[in-house]
N, C-alpha and C positions, 0 to 999 in steps of 0.2 A: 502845225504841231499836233502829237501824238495827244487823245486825250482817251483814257484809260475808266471804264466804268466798270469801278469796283465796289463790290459784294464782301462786307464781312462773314471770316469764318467761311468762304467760298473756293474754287477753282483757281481765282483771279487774282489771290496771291500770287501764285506763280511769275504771271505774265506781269504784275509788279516788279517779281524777283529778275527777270527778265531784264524788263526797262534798265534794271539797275546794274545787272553785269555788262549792258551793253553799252551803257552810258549816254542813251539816247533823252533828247529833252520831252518832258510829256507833262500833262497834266492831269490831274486827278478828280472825278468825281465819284465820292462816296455815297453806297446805297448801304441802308440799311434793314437784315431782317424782321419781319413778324415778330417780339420774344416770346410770344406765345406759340405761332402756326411754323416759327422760325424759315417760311415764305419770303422769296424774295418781294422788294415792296411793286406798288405800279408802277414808280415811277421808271422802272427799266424798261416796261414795257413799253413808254412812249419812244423811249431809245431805237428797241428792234423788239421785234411783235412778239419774240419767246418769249421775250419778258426775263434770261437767264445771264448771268456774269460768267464770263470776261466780255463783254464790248470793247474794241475801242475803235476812237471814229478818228479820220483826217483826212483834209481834202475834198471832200465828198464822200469817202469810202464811211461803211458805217459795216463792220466787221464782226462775227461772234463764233463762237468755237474755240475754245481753247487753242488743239492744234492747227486752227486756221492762221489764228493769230504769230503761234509760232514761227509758221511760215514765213508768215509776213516779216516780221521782223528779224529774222535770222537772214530772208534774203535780202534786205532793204538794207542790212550793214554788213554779211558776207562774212558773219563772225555766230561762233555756237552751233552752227547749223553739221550739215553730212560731211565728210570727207567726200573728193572728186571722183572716187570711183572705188572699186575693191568691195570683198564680203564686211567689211564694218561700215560701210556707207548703207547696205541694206538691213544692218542690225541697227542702226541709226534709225532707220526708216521704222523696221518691226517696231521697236519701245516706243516710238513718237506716236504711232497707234493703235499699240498692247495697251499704254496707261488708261485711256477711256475705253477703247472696246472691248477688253476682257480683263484688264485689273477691277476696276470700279463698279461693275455689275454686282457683285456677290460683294461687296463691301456695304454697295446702297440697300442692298436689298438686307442685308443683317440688320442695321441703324433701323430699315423699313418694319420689317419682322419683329423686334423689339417696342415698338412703340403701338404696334395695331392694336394688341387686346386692352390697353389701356384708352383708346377711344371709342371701344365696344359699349353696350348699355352694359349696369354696373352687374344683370343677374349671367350674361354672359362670359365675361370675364374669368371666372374661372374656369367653364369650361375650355375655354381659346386659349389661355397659357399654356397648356400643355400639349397644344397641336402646334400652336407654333414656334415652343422649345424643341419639341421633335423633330421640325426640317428644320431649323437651325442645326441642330446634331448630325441628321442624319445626310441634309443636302448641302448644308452651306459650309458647313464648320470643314467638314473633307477638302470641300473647293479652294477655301483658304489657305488652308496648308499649303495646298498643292502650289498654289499662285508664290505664297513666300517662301516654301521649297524652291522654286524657280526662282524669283529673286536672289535668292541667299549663292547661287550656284551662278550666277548671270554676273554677281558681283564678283564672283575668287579671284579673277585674272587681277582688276588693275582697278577695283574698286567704283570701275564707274560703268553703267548699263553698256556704253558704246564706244566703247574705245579707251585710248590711254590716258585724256584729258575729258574732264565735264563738257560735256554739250548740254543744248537746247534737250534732247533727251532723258537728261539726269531732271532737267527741269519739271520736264513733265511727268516722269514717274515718282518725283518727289510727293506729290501729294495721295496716292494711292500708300506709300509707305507710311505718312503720313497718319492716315487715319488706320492703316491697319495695326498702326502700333500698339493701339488702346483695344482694338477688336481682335488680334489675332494672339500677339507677345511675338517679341524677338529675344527672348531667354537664350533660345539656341541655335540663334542666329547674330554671329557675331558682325559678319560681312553687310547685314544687313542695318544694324545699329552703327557701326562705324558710318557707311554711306551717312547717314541723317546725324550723325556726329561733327561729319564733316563740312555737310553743305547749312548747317545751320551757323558754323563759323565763319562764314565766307562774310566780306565787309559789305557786299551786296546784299546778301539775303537779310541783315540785321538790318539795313537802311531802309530794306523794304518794309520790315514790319514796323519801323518810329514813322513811316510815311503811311503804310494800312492801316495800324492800331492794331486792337485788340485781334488775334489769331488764335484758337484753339490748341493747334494742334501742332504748334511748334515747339 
């Protein structure tokens, strides 16, 4: 059996969300953050030595990475995953590895940027707020846009990143939408608020969260 090491308030909802649209048997171990350092705890780390959520282990396999995981389990039931061939099997492909390696950069790094001068000593502190309001403005905040300009334009056609029907890719770029709803705004971004309208009514995604608990950012 599929056993699922999840992270609150983490990546690992997804692959939660996952488990659920695909109707696979799995079982769950809950890790809990820091509520202070909001650090994942150690005990992940005796899991796999990153020490980082999604894990999940079966068989002997002990697996981490989000879109590794995806993989895994899109091929292991031959449901969610690519279509067999054609240009939307390779935009299938793009989103499955846009969502971490160029959505979530400038996302982590804003949450990062906000929180630094507040762990500075206390006579620093004012000076540092306003150096790093500045490349928020000046470096992140542009990036932003640009990334949920592209989404909002990725969604016109048919609502969903990759095709006609939700995949394993809606999956994964659900949670870059996700959080940049609270850091970016989708005011005028209609296509982009629908999507997360949408997938937050799915009977899988709500079964995920009464199985996760507590979620942020849904």
């Amino acid at each position: 059996m599929i056993t699922l090491h999840h992270l609150n308030n983490s990546r690992s909802q997804r692959i939660l969300w996952l488990l659920e649209e695909l109707g696979l048997e799995y079982a769950i171990e809950r890790h809990q953050r820091d509520p202070r350092t909001l650090q994942a705890p150690a005990s992940l780390r005796a899991i796999h030595p990153l020490g980082k959520a999604p894990v999940i282990t079966e068989d002997g396999l002990t697996l981490a990475e989000t879109g590794a995981i995806v993989d895994y389990l899109t091929e292991k039931t031959g449901r969610f995953g690519p279509p067999a061939s054609g240009t939307t099997r390779w935009r299938y492909r793009h989103f499955l590895h846009y969502a971490e390696g160029s959505a979530m950069p400038p996302l982590v790094m804003k949450l990062v940027f906000s929180r630094i001068p507040a762990g500075m000593p206390r006579l620093l502190r004012p000076l540092m707020r306003p150096v790093f309001a500045k490349l928020d403005r000046v470096f992140l905040e542009p990036q932003l846009q640009l990334h949920a300009d592209y989404w909002e334009q990725a969604l016109e056609e048919s609502g969903w990143f990759a095709g006609p029907d939700i995949t394993a890719a809606d999956i994964m770029m659900s949670f870059p939408l996700e959080t940049a709803r609270s850091r970016v705004g989708f005011d005028a971004r209609p296509n982009c608020r629908a999507f997360l309208d949408q997938i937050h009514a799915r009977p899988a995604y709500i079964k995920a969260l009464e199985v996760g608990g507590a979620y942020a950012y849904a």
